[in-house]
C-alpha positions as CSV (number, residue, x, y, z in Angstrom):
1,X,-5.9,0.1,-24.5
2,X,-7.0,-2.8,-22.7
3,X,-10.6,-3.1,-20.9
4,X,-10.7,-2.4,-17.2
5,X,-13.0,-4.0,-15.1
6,X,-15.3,-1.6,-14.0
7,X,-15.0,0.0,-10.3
8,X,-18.2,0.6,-8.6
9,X,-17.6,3.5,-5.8
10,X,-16.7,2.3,-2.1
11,X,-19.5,3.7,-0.2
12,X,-18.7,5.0,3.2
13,X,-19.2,1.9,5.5
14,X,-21.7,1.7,8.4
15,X,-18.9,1.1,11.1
16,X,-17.2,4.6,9.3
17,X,-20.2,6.1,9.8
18,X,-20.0,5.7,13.4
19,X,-16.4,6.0,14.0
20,X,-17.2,9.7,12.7
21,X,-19.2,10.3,16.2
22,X,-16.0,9.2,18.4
23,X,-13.8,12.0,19.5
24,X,-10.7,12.5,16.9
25,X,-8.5,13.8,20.0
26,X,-8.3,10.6,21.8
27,X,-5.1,8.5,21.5
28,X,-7.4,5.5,21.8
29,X,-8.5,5.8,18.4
30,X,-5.6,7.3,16.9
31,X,-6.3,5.7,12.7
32,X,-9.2,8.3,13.3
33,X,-7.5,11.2,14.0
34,X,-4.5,10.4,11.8
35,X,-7.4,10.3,9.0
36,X,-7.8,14.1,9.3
37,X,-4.9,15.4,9.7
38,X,-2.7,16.8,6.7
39,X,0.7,17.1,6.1
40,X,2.4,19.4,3.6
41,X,5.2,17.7,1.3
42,X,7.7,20.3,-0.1
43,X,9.9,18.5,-2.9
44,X,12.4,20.1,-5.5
45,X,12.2,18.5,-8.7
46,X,15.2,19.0,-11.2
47,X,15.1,17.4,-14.8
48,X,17.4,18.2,-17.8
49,X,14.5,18.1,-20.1
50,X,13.0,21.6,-18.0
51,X,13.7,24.5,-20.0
52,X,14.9,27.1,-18.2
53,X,11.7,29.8,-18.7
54,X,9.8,27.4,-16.4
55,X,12.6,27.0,-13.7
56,X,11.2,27.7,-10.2
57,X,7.8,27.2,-11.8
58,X,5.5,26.1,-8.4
59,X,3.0,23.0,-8.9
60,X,0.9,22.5,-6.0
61,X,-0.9,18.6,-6.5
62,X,-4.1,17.2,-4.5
63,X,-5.9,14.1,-4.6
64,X,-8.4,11.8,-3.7
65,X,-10.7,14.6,-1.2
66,X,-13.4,12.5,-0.9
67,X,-16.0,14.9,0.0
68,X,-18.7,13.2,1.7
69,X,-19.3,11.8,5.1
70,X,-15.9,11.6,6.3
71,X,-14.6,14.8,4.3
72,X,-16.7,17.9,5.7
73,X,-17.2,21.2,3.8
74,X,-15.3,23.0,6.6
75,X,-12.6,20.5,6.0
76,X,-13.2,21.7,2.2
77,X,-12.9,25.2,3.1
78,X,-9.8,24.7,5.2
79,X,-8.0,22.4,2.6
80,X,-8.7,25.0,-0.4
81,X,-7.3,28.3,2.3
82,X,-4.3,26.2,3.1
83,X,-3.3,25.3,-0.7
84,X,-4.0,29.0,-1.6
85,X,-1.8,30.0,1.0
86,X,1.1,28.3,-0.9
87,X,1.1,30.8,-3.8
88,X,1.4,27.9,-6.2
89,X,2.1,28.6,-9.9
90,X,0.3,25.6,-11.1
91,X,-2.5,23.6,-9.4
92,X,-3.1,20.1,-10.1
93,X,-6.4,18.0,-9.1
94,X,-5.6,14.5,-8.9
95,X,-9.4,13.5,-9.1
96,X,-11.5,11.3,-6.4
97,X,-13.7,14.8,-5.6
98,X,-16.7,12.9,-3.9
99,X,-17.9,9.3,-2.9
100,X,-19.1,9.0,-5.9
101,X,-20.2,11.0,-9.2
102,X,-22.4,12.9,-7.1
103,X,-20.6,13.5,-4.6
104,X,-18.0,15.2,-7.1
105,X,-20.3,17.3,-8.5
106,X,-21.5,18.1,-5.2
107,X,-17.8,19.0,-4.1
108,X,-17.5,21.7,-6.7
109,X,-21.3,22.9,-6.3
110,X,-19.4,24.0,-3.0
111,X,-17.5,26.5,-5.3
112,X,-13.9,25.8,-3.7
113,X,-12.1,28.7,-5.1
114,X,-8.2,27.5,-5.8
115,X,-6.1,30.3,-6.9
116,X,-3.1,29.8,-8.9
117,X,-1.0,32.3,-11.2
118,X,-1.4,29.4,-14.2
119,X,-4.6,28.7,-13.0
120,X,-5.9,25.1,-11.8
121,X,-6.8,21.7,-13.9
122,X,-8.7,18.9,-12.5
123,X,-8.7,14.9,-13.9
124,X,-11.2,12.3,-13.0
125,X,-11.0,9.5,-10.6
126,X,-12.8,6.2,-10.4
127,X,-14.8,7.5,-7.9
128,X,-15.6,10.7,-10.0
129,X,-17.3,8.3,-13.1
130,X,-18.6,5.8,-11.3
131,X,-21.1,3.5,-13.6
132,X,-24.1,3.6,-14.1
133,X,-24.9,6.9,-13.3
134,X,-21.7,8.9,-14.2
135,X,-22.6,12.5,-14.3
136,X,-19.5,13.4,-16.6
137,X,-20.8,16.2,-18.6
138,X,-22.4,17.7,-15.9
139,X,-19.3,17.6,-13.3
140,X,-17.0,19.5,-15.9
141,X,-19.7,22.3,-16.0
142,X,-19.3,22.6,-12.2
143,X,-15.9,22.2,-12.5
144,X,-15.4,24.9,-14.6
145,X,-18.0,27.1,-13.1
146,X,-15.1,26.7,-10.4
147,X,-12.3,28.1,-12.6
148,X,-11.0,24.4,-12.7
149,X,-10.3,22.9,-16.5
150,X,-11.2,19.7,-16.7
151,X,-8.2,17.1,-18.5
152,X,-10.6,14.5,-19.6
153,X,-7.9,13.4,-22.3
154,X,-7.4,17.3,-22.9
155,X,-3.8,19.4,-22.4
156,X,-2.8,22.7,-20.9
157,X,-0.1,24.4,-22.9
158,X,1.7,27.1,-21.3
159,X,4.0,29.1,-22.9
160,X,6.6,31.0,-21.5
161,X,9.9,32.6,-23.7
162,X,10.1,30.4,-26.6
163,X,9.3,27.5,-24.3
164,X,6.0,25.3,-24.0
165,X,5.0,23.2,-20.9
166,X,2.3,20.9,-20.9
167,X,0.1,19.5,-18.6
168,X,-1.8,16.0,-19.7
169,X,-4.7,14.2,-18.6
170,X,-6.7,11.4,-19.1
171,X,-10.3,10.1,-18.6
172,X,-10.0,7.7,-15.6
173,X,-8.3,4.1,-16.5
174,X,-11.1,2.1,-14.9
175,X,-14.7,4.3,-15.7
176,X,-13.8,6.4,-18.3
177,X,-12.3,5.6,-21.4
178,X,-8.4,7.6,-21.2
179,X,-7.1,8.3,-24.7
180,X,-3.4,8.0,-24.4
181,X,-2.6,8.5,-28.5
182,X,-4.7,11.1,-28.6
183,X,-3.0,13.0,-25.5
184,X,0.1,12.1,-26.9
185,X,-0.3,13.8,-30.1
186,X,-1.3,17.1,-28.5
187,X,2.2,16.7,-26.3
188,X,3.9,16.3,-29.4
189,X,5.5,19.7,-29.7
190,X,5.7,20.8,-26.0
191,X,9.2,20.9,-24.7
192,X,8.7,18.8,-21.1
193,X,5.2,17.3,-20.0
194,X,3.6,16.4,-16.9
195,X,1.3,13.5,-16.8
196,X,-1.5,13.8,-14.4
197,X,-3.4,10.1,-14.9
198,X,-5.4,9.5,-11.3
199,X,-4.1,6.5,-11.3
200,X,-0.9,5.0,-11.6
201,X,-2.0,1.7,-13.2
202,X,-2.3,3.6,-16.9
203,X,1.4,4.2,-16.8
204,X,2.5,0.6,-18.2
205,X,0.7,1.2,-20.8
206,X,2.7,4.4,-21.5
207,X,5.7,2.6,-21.7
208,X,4.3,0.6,-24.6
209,X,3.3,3.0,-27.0
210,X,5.4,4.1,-29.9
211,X,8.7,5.7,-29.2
212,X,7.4,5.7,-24.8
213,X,6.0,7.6,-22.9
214,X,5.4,11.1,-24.3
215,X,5.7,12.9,-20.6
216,X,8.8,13.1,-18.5
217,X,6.7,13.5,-15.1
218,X,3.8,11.9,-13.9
219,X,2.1,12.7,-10.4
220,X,-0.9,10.0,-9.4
221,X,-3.0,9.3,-6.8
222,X,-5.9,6.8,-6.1
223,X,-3.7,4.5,-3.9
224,X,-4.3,6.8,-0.9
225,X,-0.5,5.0,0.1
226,X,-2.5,2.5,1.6
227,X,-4.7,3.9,3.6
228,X,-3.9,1.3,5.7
229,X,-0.4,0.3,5.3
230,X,1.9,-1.8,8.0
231,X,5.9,-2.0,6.9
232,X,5.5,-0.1,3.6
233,X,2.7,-2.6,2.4
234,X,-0.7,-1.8,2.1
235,X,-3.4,-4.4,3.6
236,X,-5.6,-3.6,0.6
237,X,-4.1,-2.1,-2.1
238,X,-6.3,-0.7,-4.8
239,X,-3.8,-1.0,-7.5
240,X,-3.9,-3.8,-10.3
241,X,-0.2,-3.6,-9.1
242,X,-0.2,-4.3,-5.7
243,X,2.7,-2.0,-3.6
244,X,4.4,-1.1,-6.8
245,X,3.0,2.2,-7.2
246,X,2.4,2.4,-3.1
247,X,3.1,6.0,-2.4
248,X,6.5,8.4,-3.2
249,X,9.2,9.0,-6.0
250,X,9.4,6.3,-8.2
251,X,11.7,5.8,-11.5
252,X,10.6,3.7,-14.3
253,X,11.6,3.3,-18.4
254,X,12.9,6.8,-18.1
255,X,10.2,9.0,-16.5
256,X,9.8,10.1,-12.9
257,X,7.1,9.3,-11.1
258,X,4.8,10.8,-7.6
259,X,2.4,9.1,-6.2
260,X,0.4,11.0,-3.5
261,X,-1.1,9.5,-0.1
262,X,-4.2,12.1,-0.8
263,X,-5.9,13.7,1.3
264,X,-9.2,11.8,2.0
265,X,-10.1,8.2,2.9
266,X,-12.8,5.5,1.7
267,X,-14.9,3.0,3.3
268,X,-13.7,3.9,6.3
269,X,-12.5,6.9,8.1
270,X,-9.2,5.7,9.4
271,X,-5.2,5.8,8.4
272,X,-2.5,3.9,9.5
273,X,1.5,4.5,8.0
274,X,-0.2,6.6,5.0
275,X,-0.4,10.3,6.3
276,X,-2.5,11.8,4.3
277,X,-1.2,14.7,2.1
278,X,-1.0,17.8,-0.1
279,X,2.0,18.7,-2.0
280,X,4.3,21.3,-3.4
281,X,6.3,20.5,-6.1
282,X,8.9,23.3,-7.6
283,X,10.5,22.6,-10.8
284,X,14.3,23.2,-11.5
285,X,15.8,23.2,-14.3
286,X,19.6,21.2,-14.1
């Protein structure tokens, strides 16, 4: 795998800081209030590669919380109630917990109890092993003090009738170090895959392993669509790949891609064209 440049977390800005004291409810400041609010995306997903024992199977996918300044613990306590309230099969963590490494293990010393039939994984964000002082071992012990597994290049196999579903992740592509052959191996006898990278900049390098990518879905996050996005362009994207991997359904080199608004912000507390969001995936088999 190539070297990533390193990303150092983006603290929470002074002038965010303030915009936090200015009433959410006024239309005057309406990236502020549009910054905590959170919409529910319901999507049916149908693959011929599903087998049928996992038909109707209910994934529920969040990303980038960003507990911290701008990301209360009663906005923590609402977010985990509302998810729960889903009955999803399946949870999915898309990683970006805290501000930073402390902050993620300070969002699961909050013990956010998600509830899920399957039970619930967790990857790791840029934000989540943020160098120097990455807390990595220490985060998955709060994280599974939580219920949560930790993916860090690790797979959940469920088996259902003869039929096994897997459920990938890797360490994050820019702090951690993400073993994609090593994943790929332990996918090698499931009968469909989800991917669950936190961001979607791995996924080119999927496409050049031997014999592709060994997933058929991948659901990503990290762009937060843009936070800030005018015309379906963000004004900063944090992607190697500018608006490629923006926000929404995507098709590449044979796999189907999601990538998630989130639910948090960064720097500052403000969205513009990138609702923030949680989602609800359920799998169908065609």
């Amino acid at each position: 795998m190539k070297h990533q440049e390193k990303k150092r977390a983006k603290k929470p800005s002074k002038l965010g800081k303030l915009l936090m004291l200015l009433p959410v409810t006024c239309a005057l400041f309406y990236p502020l209030y549009l910054s905590q609010q959170l919409d529910l995306v319901e999507d049916d997903y149908s693959s011929p590669a599903l087998p049928l024992p996992f038909d109707g199977l209910r994934v529920a996918y969040i990303s980038d919380i960003h507990y911290g300044s701008f990301f209360s613990k009663e906005r923590v306590d609402a977010l985990v109630q509302r998810v729960n309230a889903l009955a999803p099969d399946l949870i999915i963590l898309g990683g970006d917990y805290g501000e930073d490494s402390q902050g993620a293990v300070a969002f699961f010393s909050l013990h956010p109890q998600f509830q899920a039939r399957y039970g619930v994984v967790g990857v790791m964000g840029n934000h989540d092993r943020t160098p120097p002082e990455s807390n990595l071992q220490l985060l998955q012990q709060e994280m599974a003090a939580c219920g949560v597994r930790p993916l860090v290049n690790d797979v959940l196999l469920l088996k259902k009738d003869g039929a096994t579903l897997a459920i990938a992740g890797v360490d994050d592509f820019y702090n951690g170090s993400p073993a994609l052959s090593q994943v790929a191996q332990m996918c090698r006898n499931a009968d469909f895959t989800i991917f669950a990278p936190h961001s979607p900049d791995i996924l080119p390098e999927t496409y050049q392993m031997t014999g592709g990518p060994f997933y058929q879905l991948a659901l990503c996050g990290h762009t937060h669509g843009g936070q800030v996005s005018l015309f379906g362009r963000a004004i900063k994207s944090s992607s190697n790949y500018g608006n490629r991997y923006l926000s929404g359904w995507k098709q590449e080199n044979g796999v189907d891609i999601m990538i998630s608004n989130g639910v948090g912000t960064s720097v500052l507390p403000v969205r513009l064209g990138a609702r923030p969001q949680i989602h609800l995936i359920t799998l169908k088999s065609k």
